[in-house]
C-alpha positions as CSV (number, residue, x, y, z in Angstrom):
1,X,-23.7,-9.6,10.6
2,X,-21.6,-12.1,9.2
3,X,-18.2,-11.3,9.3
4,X,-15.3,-12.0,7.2
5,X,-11.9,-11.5,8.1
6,X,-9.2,-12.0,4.9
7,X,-5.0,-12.1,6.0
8,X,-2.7,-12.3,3.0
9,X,0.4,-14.5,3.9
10,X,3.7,-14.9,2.0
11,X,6.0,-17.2,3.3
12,X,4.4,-17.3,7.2
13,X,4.9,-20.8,8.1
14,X,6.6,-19.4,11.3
15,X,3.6,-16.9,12.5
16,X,0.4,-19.1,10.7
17,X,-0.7,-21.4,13.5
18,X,-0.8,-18.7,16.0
19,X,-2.4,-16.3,14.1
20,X,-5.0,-18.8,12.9
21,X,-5.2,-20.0,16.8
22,X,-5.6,-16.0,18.3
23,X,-8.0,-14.7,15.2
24,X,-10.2,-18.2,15.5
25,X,-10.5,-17.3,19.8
26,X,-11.1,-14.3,19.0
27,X,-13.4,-14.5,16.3
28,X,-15.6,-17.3,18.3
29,X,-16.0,-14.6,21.7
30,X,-17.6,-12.8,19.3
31,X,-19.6,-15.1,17.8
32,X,-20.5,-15.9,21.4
33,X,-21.5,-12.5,22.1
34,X,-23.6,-12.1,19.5
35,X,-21.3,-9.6,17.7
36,X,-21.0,-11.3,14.7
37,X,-23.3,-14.2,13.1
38,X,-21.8,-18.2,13.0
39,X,-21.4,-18.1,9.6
40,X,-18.7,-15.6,9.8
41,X,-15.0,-16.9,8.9
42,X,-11.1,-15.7,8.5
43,X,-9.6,-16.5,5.5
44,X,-6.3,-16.6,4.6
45,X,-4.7,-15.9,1.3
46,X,-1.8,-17.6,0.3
47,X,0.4,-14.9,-1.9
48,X,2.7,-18.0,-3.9
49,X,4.7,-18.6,-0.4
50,X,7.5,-21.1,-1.0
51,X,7.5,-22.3,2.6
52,X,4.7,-24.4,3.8
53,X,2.4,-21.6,4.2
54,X,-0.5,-23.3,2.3
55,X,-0.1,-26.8,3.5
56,X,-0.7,-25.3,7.1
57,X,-3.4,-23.6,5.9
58,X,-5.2,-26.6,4.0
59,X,-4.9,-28.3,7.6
60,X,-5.9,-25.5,9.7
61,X,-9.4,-25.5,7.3
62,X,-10.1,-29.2,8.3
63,X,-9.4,-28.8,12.2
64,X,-11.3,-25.4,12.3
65,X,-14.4,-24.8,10.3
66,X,-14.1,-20.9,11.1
67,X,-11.1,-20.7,8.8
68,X,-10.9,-21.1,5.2
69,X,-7.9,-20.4,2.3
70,X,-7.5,-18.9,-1.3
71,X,-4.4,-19.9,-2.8
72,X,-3.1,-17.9,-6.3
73,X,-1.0,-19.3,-9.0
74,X,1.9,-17.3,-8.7
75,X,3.2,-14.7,-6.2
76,X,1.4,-11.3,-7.4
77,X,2.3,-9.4,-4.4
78,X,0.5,-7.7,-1.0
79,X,-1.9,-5.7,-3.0
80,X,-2.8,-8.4,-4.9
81,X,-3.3,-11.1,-3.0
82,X,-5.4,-8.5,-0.4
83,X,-7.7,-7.8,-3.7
84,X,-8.4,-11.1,-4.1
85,X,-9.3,-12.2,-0.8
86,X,-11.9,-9.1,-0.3
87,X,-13.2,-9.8,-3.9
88,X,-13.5,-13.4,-3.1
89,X,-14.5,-13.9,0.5
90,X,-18.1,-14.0,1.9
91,X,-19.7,-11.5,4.2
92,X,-21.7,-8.3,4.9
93,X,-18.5,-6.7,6.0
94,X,-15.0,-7.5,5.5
95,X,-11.9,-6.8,7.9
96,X,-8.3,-6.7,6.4
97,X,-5.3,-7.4,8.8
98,X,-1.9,-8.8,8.1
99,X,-0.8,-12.3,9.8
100,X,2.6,-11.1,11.6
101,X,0.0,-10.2,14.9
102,X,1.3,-7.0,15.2
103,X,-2.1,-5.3,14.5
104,X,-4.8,-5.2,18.2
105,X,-7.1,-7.6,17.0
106,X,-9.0,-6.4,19.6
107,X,-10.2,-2.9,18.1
108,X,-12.0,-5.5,15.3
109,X,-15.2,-4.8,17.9
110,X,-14.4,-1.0,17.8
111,X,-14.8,-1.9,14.3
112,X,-17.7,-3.6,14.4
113,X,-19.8,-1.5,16.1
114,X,-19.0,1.4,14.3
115,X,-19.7,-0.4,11.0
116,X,-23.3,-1.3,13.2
117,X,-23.7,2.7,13.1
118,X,-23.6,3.1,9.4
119,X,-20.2,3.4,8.7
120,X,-19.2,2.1,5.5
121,X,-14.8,2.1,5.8
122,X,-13.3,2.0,9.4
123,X,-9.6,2.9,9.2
124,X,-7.5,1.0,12.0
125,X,-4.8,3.8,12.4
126,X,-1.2,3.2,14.9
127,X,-1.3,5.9,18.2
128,X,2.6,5.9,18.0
129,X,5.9,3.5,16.5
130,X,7.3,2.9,19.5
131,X,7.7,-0.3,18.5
132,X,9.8,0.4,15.4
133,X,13.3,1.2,15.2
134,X,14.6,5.3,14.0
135,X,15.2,4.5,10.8
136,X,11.8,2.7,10.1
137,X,9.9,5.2,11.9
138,X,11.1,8.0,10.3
139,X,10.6,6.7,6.6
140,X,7.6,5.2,7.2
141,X,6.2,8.8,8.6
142,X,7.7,10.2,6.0
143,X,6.7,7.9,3.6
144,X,2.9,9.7,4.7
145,X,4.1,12.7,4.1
146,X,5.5,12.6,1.0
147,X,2.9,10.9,-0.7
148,X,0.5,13.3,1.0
149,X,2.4,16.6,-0.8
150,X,2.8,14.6,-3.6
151,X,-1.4,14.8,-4.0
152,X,-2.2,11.1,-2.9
153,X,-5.2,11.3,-0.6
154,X,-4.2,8.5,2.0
155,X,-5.0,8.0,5.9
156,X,-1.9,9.1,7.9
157,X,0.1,6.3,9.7
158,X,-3.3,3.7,8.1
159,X,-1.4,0.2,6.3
160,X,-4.2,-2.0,5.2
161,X,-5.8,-2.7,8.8
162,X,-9.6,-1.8,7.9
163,X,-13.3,-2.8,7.8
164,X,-15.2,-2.4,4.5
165,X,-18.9,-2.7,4.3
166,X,-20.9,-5.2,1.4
167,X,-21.7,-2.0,-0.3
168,X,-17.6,-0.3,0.0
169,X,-16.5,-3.4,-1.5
170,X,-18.8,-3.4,-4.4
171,X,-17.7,-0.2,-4.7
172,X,-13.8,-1.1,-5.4
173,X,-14.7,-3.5,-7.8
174,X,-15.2,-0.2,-10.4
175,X,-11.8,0.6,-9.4
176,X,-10.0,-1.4,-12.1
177,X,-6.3,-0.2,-12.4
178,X,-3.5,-2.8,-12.5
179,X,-1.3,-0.4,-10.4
180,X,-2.5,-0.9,-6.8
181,X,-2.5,1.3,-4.3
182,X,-5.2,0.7,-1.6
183,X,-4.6,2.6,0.8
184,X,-4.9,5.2,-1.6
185,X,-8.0,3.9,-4.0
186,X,-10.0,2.9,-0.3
187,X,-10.4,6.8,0.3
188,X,-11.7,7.6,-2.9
189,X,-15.1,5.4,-2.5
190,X,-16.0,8.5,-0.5
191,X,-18.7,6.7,1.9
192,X,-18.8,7.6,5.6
193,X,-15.8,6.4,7.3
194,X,-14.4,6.5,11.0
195,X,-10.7,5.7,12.4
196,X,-9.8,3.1,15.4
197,X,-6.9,3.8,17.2
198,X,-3.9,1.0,18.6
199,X,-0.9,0.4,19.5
200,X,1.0,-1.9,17.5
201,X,3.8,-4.7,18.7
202,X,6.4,-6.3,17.5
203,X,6.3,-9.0,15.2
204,X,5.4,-12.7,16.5
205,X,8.1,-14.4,14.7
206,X,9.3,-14.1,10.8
207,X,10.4,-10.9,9.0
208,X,9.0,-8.3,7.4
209,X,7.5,-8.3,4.7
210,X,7.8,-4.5,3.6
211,X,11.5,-3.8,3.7
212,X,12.7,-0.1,2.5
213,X,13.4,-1.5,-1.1
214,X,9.5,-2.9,-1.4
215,X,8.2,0.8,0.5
216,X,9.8,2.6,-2.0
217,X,8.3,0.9,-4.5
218,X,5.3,1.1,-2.7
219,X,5.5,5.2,-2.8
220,X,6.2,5.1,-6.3
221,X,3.5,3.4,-7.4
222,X,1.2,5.8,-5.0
223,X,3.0,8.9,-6.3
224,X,2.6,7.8,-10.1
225,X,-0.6,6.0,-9.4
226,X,-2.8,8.9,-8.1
227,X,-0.9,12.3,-9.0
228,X,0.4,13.8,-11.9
229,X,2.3,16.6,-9.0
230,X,6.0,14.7,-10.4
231,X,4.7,15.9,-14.6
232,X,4.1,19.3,-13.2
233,X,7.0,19.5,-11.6
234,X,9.1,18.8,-14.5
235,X,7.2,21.9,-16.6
236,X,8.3,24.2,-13.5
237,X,12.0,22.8,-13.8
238,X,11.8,23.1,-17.4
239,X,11.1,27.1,-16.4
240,X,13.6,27.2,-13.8
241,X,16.1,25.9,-16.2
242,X,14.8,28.4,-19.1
243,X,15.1,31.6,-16.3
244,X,18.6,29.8,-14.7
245,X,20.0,30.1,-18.2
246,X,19.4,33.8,-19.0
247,X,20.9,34.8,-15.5
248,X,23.9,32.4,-16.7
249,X,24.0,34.0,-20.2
250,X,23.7,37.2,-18.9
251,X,26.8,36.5,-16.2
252,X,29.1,35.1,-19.2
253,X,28.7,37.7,-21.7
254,X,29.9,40.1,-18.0
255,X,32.7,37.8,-18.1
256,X,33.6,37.6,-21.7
257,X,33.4,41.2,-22.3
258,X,33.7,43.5,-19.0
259,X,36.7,41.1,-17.7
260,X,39.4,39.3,-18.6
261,X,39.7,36.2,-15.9
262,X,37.4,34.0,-18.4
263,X,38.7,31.0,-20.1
264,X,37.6,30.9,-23.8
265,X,34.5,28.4,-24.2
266,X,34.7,27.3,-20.7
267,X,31.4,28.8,-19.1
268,X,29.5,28.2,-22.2
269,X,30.5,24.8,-23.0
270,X,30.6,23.1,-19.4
271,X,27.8,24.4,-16.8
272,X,25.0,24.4,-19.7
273,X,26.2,20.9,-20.1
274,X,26.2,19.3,-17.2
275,X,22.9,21.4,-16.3
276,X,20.7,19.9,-18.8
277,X,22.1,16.8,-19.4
278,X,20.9,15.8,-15.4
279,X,18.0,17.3,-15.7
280,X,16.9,15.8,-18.9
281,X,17.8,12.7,-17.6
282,X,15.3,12.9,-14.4
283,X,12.4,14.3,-16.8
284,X,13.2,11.5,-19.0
285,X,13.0,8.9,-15.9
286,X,10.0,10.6,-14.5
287,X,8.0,10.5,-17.8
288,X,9.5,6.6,-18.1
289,X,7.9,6.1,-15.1
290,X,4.4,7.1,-16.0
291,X,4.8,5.2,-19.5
292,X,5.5,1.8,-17.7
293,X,2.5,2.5,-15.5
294,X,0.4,3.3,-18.7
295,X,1.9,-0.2,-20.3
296,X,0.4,-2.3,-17.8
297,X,-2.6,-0.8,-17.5
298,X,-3.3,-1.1,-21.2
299,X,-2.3,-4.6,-21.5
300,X,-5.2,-5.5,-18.8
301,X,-3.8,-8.5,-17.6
302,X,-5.3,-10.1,-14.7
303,X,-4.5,-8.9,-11.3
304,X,-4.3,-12.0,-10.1
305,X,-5.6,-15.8,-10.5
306,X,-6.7,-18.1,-7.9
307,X,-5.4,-21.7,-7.8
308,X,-7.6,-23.2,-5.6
309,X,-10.4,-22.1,-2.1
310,X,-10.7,-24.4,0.7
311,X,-12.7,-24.1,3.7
């Protein structure tokens, strides 16, 4: 089987050299061991990085000829830059894994063999976040969660660490939305599919690429990429709010004719106000939300546009 393995990078000058220098060992033990064919390579995908991120990798394709690079124009993002380097590199089975080495590169054989058994889509999922601080843990967890009763069909604490057969990856090139979400479109192929199990470490060197700004954008674009849960939700509030006001009519009307503790105009003026002003404002956002998504989609720009391959 020949064996392509794609890393996206953005601005990983610090982490590069190892990463190329662990995933080339790696890659040539198994190569040795007749797991995978010669032929098979990493490559690394250069997101835009402003650092020297692509001048290490144009280097590291001379000195190695297991390792080659995909470079875009611009910056387009994580999702993007992980499309193109599955759509673009060679191989009957690709394996996605970020560069920061905190993924076991050493379930890739776990991988492999399973993929050797007919299994199309092998999900590397984390055993525990030991490794990660409270705060990250918990929102990352719940991140899963959320998106999970929110409708979006997704592999519980799964990133992007995966093998995907010649025939999977075929497969998610009908999958042509603009708005990506792969760790949510990857389920939907529906072929046989199988989980590895690892621990994950701590980063090598550099920061994170995935702060809580960019995984909150990240859940939104799962939530208003896959489910329309957030559109229902706004006709039950729209029928809470409806049955909410009768009980409020109801209670001034008590007020304004049974007692005498109300002020004129107060309950009828104020609470309705404030009520469905903020709630019209969230529908309005929500609704917003799905017309930007529908905006890009419609214009059908590419997703992303390579620069230049080496290697």
């Amino acid at each position: 089987m020949i064996l392509g393995i794609v890393v996206p990078c953005y601005n990983e000058e610090a982490v590069l050299t190892e990463a190329a220098n662990r995933l080339g060992a790696f890659l040539r033990a198994m190569i040795t061991e007749g797991l995978v064919d010669a032929a098979s390579k990493i490559w690394f995908v250069d997101d835009g990085s402003k650092d020297r991120t692509w001048e290490l990798i144009e280097q590291l394709s001379v000195s190695n000829t297991l390792i080659g690079g995909i470079k875009l124009s611009r910056n387009r993002g994580h999702q993007n830059a992980l499309l193109a380097g599955l759509f673009t590199a060679e191989g009957d089975a690709l394996i996605s894994i970020d560069a920061d080495l905190q993924d076991d590169i050493q379930v890739m054989k776990s991988m492999i063999l399973d993929h050797a058994r007919g299994v199309d889509v092998v999900y590397g999922v984390r055993k525990k976040r030991d490794s990660d601080t409270w705060f990250k843990r918990v929102t990352a967890e719940g991140f899963y969660k959320f998106i999970g009763v929110m409708g979006v069909e997704s592999v519980f604490n799964h990133a992007d660490y995966r093998l995907m057969s010649r025939r999977a990856l075929e497969a998610l090139k009908e999958f042509r939305e603009v708005n990506l979400f792969l760790r949510g479109i990857v389920p939907l192929i529906g072929f046989k599919s199988s989980i590895v199990y690892y621990d994950r470490v701590e980063r090598f060197a550099g920061e994170s690429k995935y702060p809580l700004s960019k995984m909150l954008a990240l859940a939104l674009d799962a939530i208003t990429s896959f489910s329309s849960v957030p559109l229902r939700m706004i006709t039950f509030i729209g029928f809470s709010v409806f049955a909410f006001t009768l009980v409020i009519t109801g209670w001034t009307l008590w007020i304004r004719f049974v007692t005498n503790t109300s002020v004129p105009g107060w309950a009828s003026t104020v609470l309705p106000m404030y009520l469905l002003g903020g709630i019209q404002i969230f529908c309005i956002g929500v609704i917003g939300e799905y017309l930007g998504k529908i905006y890009r989609e419609v214009k059908s720009r590419p997703r992303y546009i390579i620069e230049r391959i080496v290697g």
